[in-house]
C-alpha positions as CSV (number, residue, x, y, z in Angstrom):
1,X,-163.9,212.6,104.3
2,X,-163.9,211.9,100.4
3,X,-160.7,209.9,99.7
4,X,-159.3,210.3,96.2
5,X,-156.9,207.3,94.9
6,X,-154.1,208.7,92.7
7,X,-154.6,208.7,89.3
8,X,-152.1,206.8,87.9
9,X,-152.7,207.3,84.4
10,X,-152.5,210.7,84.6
11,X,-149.4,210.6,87.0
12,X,-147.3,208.5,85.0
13,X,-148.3,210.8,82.0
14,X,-147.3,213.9,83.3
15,X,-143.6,212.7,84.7
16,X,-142.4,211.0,81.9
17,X,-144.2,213.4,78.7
18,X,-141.7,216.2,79.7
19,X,-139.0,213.7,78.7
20,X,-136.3,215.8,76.4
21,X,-136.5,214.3,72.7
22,X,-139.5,211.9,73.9
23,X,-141.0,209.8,71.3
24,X,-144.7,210.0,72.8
25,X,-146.7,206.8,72.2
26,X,-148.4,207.0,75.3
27,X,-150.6,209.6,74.2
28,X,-154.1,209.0,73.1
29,X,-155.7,212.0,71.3
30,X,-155.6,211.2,67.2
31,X,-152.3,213.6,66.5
32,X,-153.1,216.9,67.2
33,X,-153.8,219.9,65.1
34,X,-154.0,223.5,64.7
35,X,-156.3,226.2,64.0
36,X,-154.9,226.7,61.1
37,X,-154.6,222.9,60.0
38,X,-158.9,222.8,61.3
39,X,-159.2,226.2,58.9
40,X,-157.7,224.3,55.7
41,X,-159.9,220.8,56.3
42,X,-163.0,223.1,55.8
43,X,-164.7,221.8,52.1
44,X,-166.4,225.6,52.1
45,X,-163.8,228.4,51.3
46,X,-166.9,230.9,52.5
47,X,-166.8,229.1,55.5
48,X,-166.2,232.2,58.3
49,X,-163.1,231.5,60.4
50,X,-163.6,229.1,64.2
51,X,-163.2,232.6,66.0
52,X,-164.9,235.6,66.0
53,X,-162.9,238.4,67.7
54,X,-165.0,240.7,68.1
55,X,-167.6,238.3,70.1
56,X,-167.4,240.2,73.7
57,X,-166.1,237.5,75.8
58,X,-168.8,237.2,78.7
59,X,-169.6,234.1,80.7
60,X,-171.7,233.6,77.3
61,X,-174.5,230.4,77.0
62,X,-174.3,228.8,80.5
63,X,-175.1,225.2,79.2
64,X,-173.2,225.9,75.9
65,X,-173.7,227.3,72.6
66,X,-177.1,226.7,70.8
67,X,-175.5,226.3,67.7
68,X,-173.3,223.7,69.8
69,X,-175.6,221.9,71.3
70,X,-177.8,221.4,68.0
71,X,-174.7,220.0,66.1
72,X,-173.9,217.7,68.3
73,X,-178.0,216.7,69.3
74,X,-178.3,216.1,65.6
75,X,-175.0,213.8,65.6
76,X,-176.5,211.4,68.3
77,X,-179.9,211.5,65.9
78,X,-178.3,210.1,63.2
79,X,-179.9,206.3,63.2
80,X,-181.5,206.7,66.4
81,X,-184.8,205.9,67.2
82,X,-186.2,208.9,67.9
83,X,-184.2,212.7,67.2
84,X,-182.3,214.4,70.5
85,X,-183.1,218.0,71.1
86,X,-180.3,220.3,72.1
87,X,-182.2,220.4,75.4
88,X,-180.6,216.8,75.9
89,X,-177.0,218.2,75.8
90,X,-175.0,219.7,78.4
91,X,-171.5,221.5,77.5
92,X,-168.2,220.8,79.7
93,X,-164.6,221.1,80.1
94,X,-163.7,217.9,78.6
95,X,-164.9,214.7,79.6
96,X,-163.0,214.4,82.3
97,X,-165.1,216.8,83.8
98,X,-168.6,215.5,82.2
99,X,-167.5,212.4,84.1
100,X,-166.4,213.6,87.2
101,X,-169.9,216.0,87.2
102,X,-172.4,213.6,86.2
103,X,-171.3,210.9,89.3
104,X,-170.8,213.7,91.5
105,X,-174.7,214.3,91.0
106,X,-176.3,210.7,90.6
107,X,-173.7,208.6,93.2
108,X,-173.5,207.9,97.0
109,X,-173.0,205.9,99.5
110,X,-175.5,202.8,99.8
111,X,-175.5,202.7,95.7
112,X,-173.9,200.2,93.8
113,X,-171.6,200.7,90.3
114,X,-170.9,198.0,88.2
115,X,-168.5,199.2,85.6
116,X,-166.2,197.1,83.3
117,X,-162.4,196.3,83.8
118,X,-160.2,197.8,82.6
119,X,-160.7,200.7,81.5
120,X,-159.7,204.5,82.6
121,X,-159.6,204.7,86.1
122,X,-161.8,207.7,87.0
123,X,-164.8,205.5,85.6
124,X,-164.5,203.3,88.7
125,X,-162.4,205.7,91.4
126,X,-164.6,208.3,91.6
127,X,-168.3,206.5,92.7
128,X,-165.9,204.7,95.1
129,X,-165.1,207.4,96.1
130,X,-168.3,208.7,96.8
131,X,-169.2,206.3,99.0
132,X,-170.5,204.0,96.6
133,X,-169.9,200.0,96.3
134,X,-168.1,199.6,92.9
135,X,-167.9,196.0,91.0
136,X,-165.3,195.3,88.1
137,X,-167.5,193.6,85.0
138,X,-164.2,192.2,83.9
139,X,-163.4,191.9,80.1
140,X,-161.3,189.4,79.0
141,X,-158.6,188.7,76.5
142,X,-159.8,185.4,75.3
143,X,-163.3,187.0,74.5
144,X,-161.4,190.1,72.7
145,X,-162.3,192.2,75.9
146,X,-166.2,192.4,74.8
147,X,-168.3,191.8,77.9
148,X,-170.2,188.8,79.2
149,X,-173.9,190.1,79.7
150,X,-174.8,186.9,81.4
151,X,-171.9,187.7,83.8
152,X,-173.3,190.9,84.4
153,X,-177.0,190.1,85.2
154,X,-175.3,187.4,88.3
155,X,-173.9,190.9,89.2
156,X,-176.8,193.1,89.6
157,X,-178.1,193.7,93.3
158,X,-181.5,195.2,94.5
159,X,-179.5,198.5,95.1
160,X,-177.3,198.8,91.6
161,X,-177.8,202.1,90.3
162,X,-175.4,202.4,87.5
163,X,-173.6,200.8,85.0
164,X,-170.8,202.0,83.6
165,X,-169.0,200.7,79.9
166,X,-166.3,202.7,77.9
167,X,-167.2,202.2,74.0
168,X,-164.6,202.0,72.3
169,X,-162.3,200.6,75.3
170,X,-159.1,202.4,76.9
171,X,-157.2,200.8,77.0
172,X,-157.8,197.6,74.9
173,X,-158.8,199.7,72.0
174,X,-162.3,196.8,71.8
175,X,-165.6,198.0,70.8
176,X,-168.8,196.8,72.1
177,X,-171.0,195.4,69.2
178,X,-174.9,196.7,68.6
179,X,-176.1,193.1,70.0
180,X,-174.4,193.3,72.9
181,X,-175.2,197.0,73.3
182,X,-179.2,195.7,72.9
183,X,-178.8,193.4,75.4
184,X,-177.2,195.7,77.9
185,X,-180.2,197.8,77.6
186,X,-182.7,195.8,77.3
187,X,-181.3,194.3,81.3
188,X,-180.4,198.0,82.6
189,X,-184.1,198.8,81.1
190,X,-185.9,195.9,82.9
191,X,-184.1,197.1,86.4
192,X,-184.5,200.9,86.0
193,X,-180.7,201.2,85.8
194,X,-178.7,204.0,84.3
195,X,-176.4,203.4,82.1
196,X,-173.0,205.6,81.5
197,X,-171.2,204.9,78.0
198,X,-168.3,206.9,78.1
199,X,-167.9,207.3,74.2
200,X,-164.9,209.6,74.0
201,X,-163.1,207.9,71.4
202,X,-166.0,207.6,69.1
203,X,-166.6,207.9,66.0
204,X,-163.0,206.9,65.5
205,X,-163.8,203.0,64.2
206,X,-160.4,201.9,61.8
207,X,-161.9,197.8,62.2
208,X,-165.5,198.1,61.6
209,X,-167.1,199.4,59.2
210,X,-170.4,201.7,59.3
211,X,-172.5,199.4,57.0
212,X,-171.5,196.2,59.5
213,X,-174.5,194.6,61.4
214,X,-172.7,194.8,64.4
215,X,-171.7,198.3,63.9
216,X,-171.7,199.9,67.3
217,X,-174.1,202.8,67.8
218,X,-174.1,205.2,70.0
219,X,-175.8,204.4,73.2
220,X,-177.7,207.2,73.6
221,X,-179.6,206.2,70.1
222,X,-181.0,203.1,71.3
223,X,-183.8,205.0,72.8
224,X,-183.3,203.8,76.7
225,X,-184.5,207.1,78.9
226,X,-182.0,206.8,81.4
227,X,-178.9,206.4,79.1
228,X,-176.2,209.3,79.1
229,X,-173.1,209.3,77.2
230,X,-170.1,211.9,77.4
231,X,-167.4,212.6,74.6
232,X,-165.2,215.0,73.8
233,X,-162.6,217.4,71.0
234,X,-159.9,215.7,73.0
235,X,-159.8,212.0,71.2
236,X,-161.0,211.1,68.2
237,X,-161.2,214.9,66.7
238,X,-157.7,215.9,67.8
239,X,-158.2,219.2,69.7
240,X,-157.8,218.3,73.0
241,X,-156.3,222.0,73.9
242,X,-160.0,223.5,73.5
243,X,-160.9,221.6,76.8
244,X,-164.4,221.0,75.8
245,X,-166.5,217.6,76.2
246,X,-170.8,217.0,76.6
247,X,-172.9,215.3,78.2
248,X,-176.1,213.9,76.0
249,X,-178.9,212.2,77.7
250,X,-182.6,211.5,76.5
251,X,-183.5,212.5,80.4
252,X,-184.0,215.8,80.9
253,X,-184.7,215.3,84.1
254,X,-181.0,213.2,84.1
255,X,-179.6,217.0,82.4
256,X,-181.5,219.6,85.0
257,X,-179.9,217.6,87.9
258,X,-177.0,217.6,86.4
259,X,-176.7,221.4,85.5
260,X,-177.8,222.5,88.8
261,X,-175.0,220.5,90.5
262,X,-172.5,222.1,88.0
263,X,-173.5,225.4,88.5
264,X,-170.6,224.5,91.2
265,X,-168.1,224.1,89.3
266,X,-168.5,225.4,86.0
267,X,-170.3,228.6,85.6
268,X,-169.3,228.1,81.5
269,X,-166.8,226.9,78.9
270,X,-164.7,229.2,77.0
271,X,-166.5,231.2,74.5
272,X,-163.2,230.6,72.2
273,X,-163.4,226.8,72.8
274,X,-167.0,226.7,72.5
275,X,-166.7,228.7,69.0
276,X,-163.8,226.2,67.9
277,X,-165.7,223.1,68.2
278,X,-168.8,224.5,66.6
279,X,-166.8,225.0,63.5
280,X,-165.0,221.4,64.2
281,X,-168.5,220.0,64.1
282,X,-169.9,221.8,61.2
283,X,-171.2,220.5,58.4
284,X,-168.4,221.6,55.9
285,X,-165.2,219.9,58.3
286,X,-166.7,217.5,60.4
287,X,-166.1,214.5,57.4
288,X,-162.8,215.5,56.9
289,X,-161.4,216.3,60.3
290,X,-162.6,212.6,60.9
291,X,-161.4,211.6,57.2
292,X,-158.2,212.4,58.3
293,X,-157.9,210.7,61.4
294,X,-159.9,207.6,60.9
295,X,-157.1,206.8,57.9
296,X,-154.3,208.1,60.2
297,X,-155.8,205.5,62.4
298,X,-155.5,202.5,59.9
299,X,-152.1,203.4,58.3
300,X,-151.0,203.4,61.9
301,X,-152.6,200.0,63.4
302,X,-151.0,198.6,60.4
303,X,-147.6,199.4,61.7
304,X,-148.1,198.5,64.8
305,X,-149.8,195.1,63.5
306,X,-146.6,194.4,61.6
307,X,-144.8,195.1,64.6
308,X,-146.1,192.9,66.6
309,X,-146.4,189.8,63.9
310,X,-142.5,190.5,63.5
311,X,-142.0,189.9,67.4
312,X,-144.3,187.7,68.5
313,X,-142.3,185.8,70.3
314,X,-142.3,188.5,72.9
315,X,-145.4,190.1,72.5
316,X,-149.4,189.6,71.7
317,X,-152.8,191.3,71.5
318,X,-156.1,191.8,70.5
319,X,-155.8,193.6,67.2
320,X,-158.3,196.8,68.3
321,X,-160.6,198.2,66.4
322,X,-161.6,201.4,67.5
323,X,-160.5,204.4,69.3
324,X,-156.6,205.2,69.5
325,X,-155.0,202.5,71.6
326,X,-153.8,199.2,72.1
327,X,-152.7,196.7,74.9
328,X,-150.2,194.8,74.3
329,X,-148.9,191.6,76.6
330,X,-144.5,191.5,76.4
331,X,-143.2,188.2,77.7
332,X,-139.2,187.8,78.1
333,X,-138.5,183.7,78.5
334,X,-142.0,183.2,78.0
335,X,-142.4,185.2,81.1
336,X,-144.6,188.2,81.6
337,X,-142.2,190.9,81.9
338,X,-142.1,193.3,85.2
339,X,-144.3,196.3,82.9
340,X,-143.5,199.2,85.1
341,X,-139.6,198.4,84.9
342,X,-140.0,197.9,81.4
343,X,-141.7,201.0,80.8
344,X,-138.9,202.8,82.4
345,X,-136.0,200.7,81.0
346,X,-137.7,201.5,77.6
347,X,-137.9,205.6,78.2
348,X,-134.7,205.9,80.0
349,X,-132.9,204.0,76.9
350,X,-134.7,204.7,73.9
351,X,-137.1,208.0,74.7
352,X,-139.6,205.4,73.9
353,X,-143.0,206.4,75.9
354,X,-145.8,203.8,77.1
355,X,-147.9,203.1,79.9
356,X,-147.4,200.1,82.3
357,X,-150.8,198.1,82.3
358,X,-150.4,196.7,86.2
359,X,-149.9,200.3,87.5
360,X,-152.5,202.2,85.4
361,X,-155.2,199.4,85.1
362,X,-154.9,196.8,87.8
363,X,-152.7,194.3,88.6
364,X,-154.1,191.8,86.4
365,X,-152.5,193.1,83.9
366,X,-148.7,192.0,84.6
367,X,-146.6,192.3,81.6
368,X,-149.1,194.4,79.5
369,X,-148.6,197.5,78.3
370,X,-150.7,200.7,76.6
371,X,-149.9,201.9,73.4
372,X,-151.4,205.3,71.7
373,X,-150.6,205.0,68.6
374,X,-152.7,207.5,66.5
375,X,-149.9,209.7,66.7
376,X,-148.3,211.2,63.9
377,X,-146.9,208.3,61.6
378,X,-143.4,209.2,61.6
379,X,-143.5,209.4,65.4
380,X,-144.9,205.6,65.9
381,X,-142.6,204.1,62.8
382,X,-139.4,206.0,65.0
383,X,-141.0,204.6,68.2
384,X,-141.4,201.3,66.6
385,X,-137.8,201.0,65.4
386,X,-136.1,201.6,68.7
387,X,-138.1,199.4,70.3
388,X,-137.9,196.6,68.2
389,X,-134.1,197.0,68.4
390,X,-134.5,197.1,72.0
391,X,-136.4,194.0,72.0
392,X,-133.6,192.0,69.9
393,X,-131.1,193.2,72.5
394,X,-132.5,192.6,75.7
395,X,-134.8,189.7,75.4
396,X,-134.6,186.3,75.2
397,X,-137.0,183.8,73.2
C-alpha cells in the first residue's frame, strides 16, 4: 500500500489562509491578477480577448494547445543549444500535477532519488512514496543554499535514477548559477541520470540579472537528453486560478511515457485555461506581465531587506534572489525561537501569516520561518509593521 506523508505546506496553508482580516505573507504566487488586469497589460489594442466564447468546449487538444505548446517550446529555445519542438511539451493542471505525473511514471521501488533540501515537499514525498530510496542533497546557509556538486557525486549509487533540484529554491528563494547547473549535467550525463528541475518560479530573477555570466538558464536548454523541467501560470505569472503547468523535455521518449501514464488522470486541461495562458504567453503580454512582477518583486525584497537590517538582532537570512520567497532564521535571547508557536502566536495576534520552517521543511530548520512576499506592496508593508511591533514587544536582545 502506497503511503502518503501529509503535506504540511499545504495543510498549514489551507487552516490558517481562511483567517478573517488575514494579512497573507505566506503565499507565494507574484500577487494575483485578473482577466481584466491580463487584458489591459497587452502592448497590442488588436490583440483579441484570452477567451473565445464561442469555442465549443470539448475535451479539446489532449496534450494541450498547439498554439500553447509552441509558445512555450520557443521560450525554453531562447539561448539553448539547439530549438525545442512543441512535441517536447506536455500540458497539465499545474505543476503540482506535472510533478506528481512525471514520478508517478519514471519512479519505483529499487530506484534511488537524490533531491536537494529543502525545498517543497512533494519533490522528495512522493518517489518515497513510491517505493523509492530518497537522499536529501542538503543546501546550506553558509554556502547561500547553492549546492555542493562534489557532495553530490559521494552520493550517487549504481542504482540512482534521478535527481531532483528546485531552481529558483522554495523556500530559500536561492538560485542555482549556470556553472553549477554545467556541472550538474555534465555528472548526471556521465551516469545516464535524469535530471528534474522544478523551475516554477522562473523567470522571476529580482538579484540577477539576464546579461550576468552566471545567469541561470533553464535546464532544459543545456542540451542534456534526459533533462525535464515543469513550471507553471501559478508563480511567477500570477494566475494561479487557471490551474495550468507543463512539462518540457528534449526526450520524447521521456514525453510519450509520460502521456500514456496521464491518460489516467488527465484526459485534458480546461479549454478556458488553456486559452488564458496562450494569451499570457503571447508575444504582445508576456514582457509586461513579467515587467510587472519582476519590479513588484524588487520593490518588495527591498522592504523586506530593510526589515530585517532594522531587526537583526532577532532575525537573519540569505538575501534571495529569485522566485517569491524568503527564509528567514528569528532568534529570541539569541535562541532559535520555537517557529511553529511563533507562527501561531504571530497569526492569532497580529493576522500576520507565515509558514513555520521545522514543520514544512524539516526539522533542521528550528527557528526559521517562510516568507512570500511578492504579494501586493501594501499587504507586505502592513504585514511588516505589525510584526516588527510584535517583535519590540515580545522579544528580548
Amino acid at each position: 500500500m502506497v503511503k502518503i506523508e501529509p503535506f504540511d505546506v499545504e495543510q498549514w496553508m489551507d487552516k490558517y489562509e481562511p483567517t478573517p482580516g488575514v494579512l497573507n505573507i505566506a503565499e507565494t504566487c507574484a500577487a494575483s491578477i485578473s482577466i481584466d488586469d491580463l487584458v489591459k497589460l497587452s502592448e497590442d489594442p488588436n490583440l483579441p480577448p484570452p477567451l473565445s466564447t464561442s469555442t465549443k468546449l470539448t475535451y479539446g487538444h489532449i496534450r494541450g494547445s498547439p498554439g500553447l505548446r509552441e509558445r512555450l517550446a520557443g521560450l525554453y529555445s531562447v539561448r539553448a543549444t539547439s530549438s525545442l519542438s512543441a512535441e517536447n511539451i506536455l500540458i497539465t493542471p499545474g505543476a503540482i500535477a506535472a510533478n506528481f505525473l512525471l514520478l508517478y511514471t519514471l519512479v519505483g521501488p529499487g530506484d534511488h532519488v537524490i533531491c536537494v533540501h529543502p525545498t517543497y515537499q512533494q519533490l522528495y514525498a512522493v518517489p518515497q512514496s513510491l517505493g523509492a530510496e530518497v537522499s536529501l542533497w542538503k543546501l546550506r546557509k553558509e554556502k547561500k543554499y547553492i549546492p555542493d556538486l562534489e557532495e553530490l557525486k559521494g552520493m550517487i549509487k549504481e542504482n540512482t535514477k534521478m535527481i531532483i533540484i528546485n531552481n529558483p529554491n522554495n523556500p530559500t528563494g536561492a538560485t542555482i548559477p549556470k556553472s553549477v547547473l554545467q556541472g550538474l549535467v555534465d555528472i548526471a550525463k556521465e551516469k545516464d541520470i535524469i535530471i528534474l528541475s522544478d523551475e516554477v518560479y522562473r523567470p522571476l530573477f529580482h538579484g540577477i540579472s539576464p546579461v550576468d555570466a552566471e545567469f541561470p538558464p533553464s535546464l532544459v536548454s543545456l542540451g542534456y537528453e534526459k533533462t525535464i523541467v515543469t513550471g507553471s501560470m501559478s508563480k511567477a505569472y500570477s494566475l494561479a486560478g487557471i490551474r495550468l503547468g507543463w512539462i518540457a523535455s528534449r526526450s520524447e521518449a521521456i514525453i510519450s511515457a509520460i502521456a500514456e501514464a496521464r491518460d489516467y488522470t488527465t484526459i485534458s486541461v480546461s479549454q478556458l485555461d488553456d486559452q488564458v495562458a496562450s494569451y499570457a504567453l503571447h508575444a504582445s503580454v508576456i514582457h509586461s506581465l513579467l515587467s510587472r512582477n519582476i519590479k513588484l518583486a524588487k520593490t518588495n525584497v527591498a522592504l523586506l531587506e530593510a526589515f530585517v537590517n532594522e531587526h537583526s538582532s532577532f532575525c537573519s537570512w540569505v538575501k534571495p534572489t529569485g522566485g517569491t520567497t524568503a527564509f528567514i532564521k528569528f532568534e529570541n535571547g539569541r535562541e532559535p525561537v520555537d517557529d511553529v508557536q511563533f507562527c501561531v502566536d504571530v497569526i492569532e495576534k497580529t493576522k500576520v501569516m507565515f509558514l513555520p520552517g521545522s514543520k514544512c521543511f524539516g526539522e533542521e530548520h528550528k527557528g526559521f520561518v517562510r516568507i512570500g512576499f511578492v504579494s501586493e506592496t501594501a499587504v507586505l508593508k502592513e504585514a511588516l509593521e505589525k510584526l516588527g511591533a510584535y517583535l519590540k514587544e515580545n522579544f528580548k536582545s
